[in-house]
N, C-alpha and C positions, 0 to 999 in steps of 0.2 A: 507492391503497389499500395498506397495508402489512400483511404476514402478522406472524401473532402464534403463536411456536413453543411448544406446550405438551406436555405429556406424550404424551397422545392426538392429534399432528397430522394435519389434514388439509388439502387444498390448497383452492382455488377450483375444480379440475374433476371433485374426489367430492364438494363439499358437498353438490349437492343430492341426490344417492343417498343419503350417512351422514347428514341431518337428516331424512328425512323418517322412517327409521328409527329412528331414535332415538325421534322422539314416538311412534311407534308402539307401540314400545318401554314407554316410561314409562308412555303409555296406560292400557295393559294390565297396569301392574304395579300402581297406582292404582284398577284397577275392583275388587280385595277390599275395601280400605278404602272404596269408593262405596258398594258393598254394605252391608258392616257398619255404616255409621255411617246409613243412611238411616232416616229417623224418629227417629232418638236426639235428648235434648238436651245442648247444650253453652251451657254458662255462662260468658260472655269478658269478663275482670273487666279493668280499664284506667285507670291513674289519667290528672289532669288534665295529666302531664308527653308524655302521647304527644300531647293537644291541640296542647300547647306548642309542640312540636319539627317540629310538621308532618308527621305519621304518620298521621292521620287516614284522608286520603284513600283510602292505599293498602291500608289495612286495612279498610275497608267495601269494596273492592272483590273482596277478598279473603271477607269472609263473606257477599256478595252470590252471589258464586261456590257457597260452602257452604250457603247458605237453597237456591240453585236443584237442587242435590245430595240435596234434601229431608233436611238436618239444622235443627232446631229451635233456635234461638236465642234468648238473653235477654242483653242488654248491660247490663252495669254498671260507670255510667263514676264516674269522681273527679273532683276541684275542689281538690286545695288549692293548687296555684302559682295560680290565677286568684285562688281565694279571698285570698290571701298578699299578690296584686298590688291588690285591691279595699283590703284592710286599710290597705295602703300607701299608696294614695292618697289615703287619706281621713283618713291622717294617725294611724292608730292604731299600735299596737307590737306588738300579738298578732301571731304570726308560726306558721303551723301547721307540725310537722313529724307524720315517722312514728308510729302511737299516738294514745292514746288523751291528748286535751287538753282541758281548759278550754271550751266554746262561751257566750261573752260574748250578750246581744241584737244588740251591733254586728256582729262577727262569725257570728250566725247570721243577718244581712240581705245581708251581702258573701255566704254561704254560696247563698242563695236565689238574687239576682242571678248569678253563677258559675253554677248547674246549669242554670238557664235558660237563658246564652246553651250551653254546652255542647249541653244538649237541642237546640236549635234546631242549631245546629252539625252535630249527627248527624243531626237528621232532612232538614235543606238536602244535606246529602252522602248519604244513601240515595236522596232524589226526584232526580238526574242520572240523564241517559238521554241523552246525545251517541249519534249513530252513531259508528260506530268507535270505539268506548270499553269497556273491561267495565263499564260499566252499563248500555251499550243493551240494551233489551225487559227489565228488570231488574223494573220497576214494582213494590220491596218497601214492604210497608206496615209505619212504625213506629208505636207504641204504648204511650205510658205511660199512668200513673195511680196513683190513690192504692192502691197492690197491699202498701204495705208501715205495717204496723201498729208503732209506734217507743214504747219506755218510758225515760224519762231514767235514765242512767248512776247520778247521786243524789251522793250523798259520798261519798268513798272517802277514810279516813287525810286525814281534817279537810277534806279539798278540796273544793268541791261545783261540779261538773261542767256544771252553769247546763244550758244545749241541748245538751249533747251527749249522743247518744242510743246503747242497742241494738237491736236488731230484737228484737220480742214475738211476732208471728207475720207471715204470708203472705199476698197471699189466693190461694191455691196454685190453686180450682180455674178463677178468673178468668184468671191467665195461662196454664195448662192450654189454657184454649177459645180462646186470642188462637193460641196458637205450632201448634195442630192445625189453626188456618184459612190456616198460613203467611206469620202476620206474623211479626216482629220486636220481640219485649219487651225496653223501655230503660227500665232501672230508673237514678234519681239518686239521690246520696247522702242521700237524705232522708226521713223517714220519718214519720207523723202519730199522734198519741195519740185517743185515741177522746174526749178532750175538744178538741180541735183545732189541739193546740200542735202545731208543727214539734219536728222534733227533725235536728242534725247528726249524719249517719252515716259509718264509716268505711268507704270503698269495697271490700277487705277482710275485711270482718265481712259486709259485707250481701251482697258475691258468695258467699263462703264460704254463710252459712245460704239463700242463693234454690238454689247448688248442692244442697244434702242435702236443702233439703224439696222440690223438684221431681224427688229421687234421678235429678241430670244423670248424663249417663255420662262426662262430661268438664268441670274446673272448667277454665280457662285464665286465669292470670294476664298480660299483657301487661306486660313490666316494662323500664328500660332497661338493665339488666345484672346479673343476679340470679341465674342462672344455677349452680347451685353447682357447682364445681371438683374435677379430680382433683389429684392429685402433683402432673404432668406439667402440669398449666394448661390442661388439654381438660375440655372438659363432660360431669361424670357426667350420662348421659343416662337413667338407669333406678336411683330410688332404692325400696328398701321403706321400707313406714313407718315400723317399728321401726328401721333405718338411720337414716332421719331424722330420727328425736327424740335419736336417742345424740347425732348430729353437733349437733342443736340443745342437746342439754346439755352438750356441751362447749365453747362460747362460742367457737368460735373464728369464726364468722362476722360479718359485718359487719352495721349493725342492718338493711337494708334487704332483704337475703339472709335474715336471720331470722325477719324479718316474714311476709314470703312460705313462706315455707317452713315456720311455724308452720301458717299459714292452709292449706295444702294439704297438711300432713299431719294436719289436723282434717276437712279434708274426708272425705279417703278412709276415716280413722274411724268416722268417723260414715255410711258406705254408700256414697259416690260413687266410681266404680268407678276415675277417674283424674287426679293432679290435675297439672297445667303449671304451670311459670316458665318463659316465652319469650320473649327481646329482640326486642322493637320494633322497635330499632333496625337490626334484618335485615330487609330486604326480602322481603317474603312469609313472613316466620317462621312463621305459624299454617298455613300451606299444607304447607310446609315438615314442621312436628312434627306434623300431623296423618296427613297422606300416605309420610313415609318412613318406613324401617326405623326408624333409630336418632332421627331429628329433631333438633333446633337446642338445643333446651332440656334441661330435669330435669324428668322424671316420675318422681311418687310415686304407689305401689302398694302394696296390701295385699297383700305376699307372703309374709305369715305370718299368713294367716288361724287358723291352730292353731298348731300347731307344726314345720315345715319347718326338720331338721334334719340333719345327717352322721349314718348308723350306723353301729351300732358294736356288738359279736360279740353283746352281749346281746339284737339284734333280728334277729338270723337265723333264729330259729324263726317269729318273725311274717311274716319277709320269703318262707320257705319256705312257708308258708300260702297268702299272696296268689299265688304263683306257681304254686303245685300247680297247683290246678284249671285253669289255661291251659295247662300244659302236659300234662294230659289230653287236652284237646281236640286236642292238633294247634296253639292260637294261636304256644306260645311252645316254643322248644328246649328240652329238656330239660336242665338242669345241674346238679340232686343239689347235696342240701348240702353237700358238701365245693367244690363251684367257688364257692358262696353266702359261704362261712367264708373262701375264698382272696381275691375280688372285695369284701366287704363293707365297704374302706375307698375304693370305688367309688361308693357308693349312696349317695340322699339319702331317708329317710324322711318322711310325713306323720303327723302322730301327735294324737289329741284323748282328752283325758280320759285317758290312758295307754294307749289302743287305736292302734296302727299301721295307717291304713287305705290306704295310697298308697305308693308307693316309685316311683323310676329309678337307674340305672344309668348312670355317664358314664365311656365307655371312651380316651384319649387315646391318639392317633397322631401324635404330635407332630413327629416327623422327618420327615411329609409333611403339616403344618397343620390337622392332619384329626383329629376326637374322633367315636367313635360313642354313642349316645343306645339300654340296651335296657331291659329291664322292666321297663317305664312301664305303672304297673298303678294304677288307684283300685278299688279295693272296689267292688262294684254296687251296694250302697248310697248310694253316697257318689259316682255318678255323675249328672253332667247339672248337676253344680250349679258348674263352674267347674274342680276340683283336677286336674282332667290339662291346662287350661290353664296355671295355675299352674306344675305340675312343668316343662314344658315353659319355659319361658321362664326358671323359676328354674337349667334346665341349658342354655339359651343363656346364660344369662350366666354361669355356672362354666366353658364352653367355650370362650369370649371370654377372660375372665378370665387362663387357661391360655395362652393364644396360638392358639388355632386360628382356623380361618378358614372349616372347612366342619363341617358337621356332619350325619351321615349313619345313617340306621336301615333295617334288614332286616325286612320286615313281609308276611306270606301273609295277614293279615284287615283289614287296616285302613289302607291304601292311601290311601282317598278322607280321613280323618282327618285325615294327613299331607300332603296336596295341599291342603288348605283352612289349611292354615296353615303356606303358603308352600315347602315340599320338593317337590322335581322332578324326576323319574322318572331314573334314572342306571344303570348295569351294572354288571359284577363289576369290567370292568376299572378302573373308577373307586376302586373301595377301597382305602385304602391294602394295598400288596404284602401286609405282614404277616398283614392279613386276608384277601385272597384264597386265602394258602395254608389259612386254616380253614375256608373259607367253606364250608355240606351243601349240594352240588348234590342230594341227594336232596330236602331242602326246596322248593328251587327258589324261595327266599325273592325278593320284591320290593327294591332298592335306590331310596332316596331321600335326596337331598342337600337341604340349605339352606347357603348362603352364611350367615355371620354378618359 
């Protein structure tokens, strides 16, 4: 056996101490997300290219995993390299790519034959049950059917689109009652007219609309490198919508990157709370971007459900409002508009209709990696519905952004807030220096850190 020196070495005679820790470890940092995502649905959209390439396997083993975590699943898979190779052998020239194309009768019989062996495919690889395997005692039940009601494309700009179809509607509360008994709904690219025609669907189009009308809480594109980019060649991993569309109007993406990317930022548009592009072609990708911090892929988000913007002097009267009253009570330290008017190129405002109902505050310490996070305040109005998660993640990512590395808040009410999403109890001495010399021991404020 030969040792393999990495950053974090250790030998053969602490492994077995530092592994068992470690899963312990991971364990417990994975039982929030167990939590949160239990009973949610997640929509795992997947063209016929992950069939292809022999990914199948490890990815039903992987949401076998996730059905037993009690997360609700609906799979929808694609066909067109199958479809591409049936056309091909039988000697036609229709050749399908990305978009929307053409479906001839020949090619909607290649289309048919394709989802059925697919279908069969998935549901042969969900019935394994080996010991020693992650599917023993798995016993997931899948389940399709005609769930998806399809009306033809028609002509467009002289072309007439022959079988290729859009989705018309759902039938939303049939798979509803399949996914609350704990099966597995596997929707194929195909879809039926209420006079009986078949119609060719774009895998796509019909994960995108089963996402919004079952309002999933996570669409997941399964893709082989789609992934959109920063500068640097790393994976922006946290896109907003509004972000998304600019970078999609500025063409600078490649079509298969845009396709994706179109599709999941129409999802979260349209209500679904999150939407994925995650290579395939990583092993345990979906485990991966569901369960960690930052994940493998690009998530798009509605982080500008209003208006989430910089302020600026002419909102310190509003920002002095929202603060008042907490700092009546004792929640927040008191600091007078004049440290409001000195700090106010700090702040990010919420703002609807022209009403300011939300603000934070992002303090950098940047000579020890460290940014503090304070008057994170939403309106009571405008509480319970999301916007101090929002604020919060919109200033992990201006802290990130910045260079810091931890991010840290002083809080006497709202402790357990901060604990549920992810900050872990720390002391003075952890603050950066600069701030300890401010720090009111009269207060006797709480410290909490988050790693970013």
């Amino acid at each position: 056996m030969t040792a393999i020196e990495t950053d974090n070495t250790f030998s053969a005679h602490d492994a077995p101490e530092f592994a068992p820790a470690q899963f312990v470890r991971w364990f417990r940092e994975v039982a929030p997300y167990v939590h949160d995502f239990r009973g949610k649905t997640f929509v795992i959209g997947f063209g016929g290219e992950l069939v292809r390439d022999g990914a199948l396997n490890a990815l039903i083993q992987d949401l076998s995993l996730l059905s037993a975590l009690g997360v609700k699943l609906v799979l929808v898979h694609g066909s067109r390299p199958q479809v591409n190779e049936q056309l091909q052998l039988k000697g036609y020239q229709t050749q399908f790519s990305t978009g929307a194309e053409p479906t001839s009768p020949e090619a909607l019989e290649c289309a048919k034959e394709a989802a059925g062996e697919i279908r069969l495919d998935i549901e042969a690889a969900f019935s394994q049950g080996l010991p020693n395997t992650p599917m023993s005692h798995a016993q997931i039940r899948v389940i399709s059917g005609n769930f998806v009601t399809a009306r033809p494309v028609g002509v467009i700009d002289g072309i007439d689109y022959m079988h290729t179809g859009a989705v018309r509607k759902m039938d939303i509360d049939a798979i509803n009652s399949i996914i609350h008994q704990r099966a597995i709904v596997l929707l194929s690219p195909l879809g039926f007219s209420p006079t009986g025609d078949a119609f060719n669907l774009a895998m796509e189009d019909l994960a995108t609309s089963a996402a919004v009308a079952l309002r999933a809480e996570k669409l997941i594109f399964l893709t082989q490198d789609c992934s959109v980019l920063e500068n640097d060649g790393s994976v922006d991993t946290e896109l907003a919508r509004e972000d998304a569309d600019k970078l999609l109007a500025s063409d600078t993406l490649d079509h298969d990157t845009a396709n994706f990317l179109t599709h999941a930022s129409l999802a979260v548009k349209r209500g679904v709370a999150r939407a994925h592009l995650v290579p395939y072609t990583l092993d345990g990708s979906v485990l991966l971007e569901i369960f960690t911090h930052d994940g493998v892929g690009t998530m798009v988000v509605e982080d500008t459900l209003d208006d989430l913007r910089p302020a600026t002097v002419d909102d310190i009267g509003a920002i002095v409002q929202l603060i008042e009253p907490l700092e009546q009570d004792g929640t927040l330290v008191p600091r007078g508009r004049s440290v409001i008017e000195r700090d106010v190129e700090n702040f990010t405002v919420l703002e609807h209709d022209g009403i300011i109902y939300g603000c934070v505050a992002l303090m950098p310490y940047l000579n020890e990696d460290m940014a503090e996070m304070a008057c994170l305040i939403v309106h009571p109005e405008w509480q319970s519905t999301g916007e101090g998660e929002m604020l919060l993640r919109h200033t992990e990512a201006r802290a990130r952004a910045m260079g810091a590395k931890r991010l840290f808040v002083l809080t006497t009410r709202t402790s357990h807030w901060f604990m549920k999403r992810g900050f872990v109890r720390g002391g003075i001495s952890d603050l950066p220096k600069e701030r300890q010399t401010h720090y009111n021991r009269s207060r006797n404020s709480l410290v909490f850190i988050k790693k970013l």
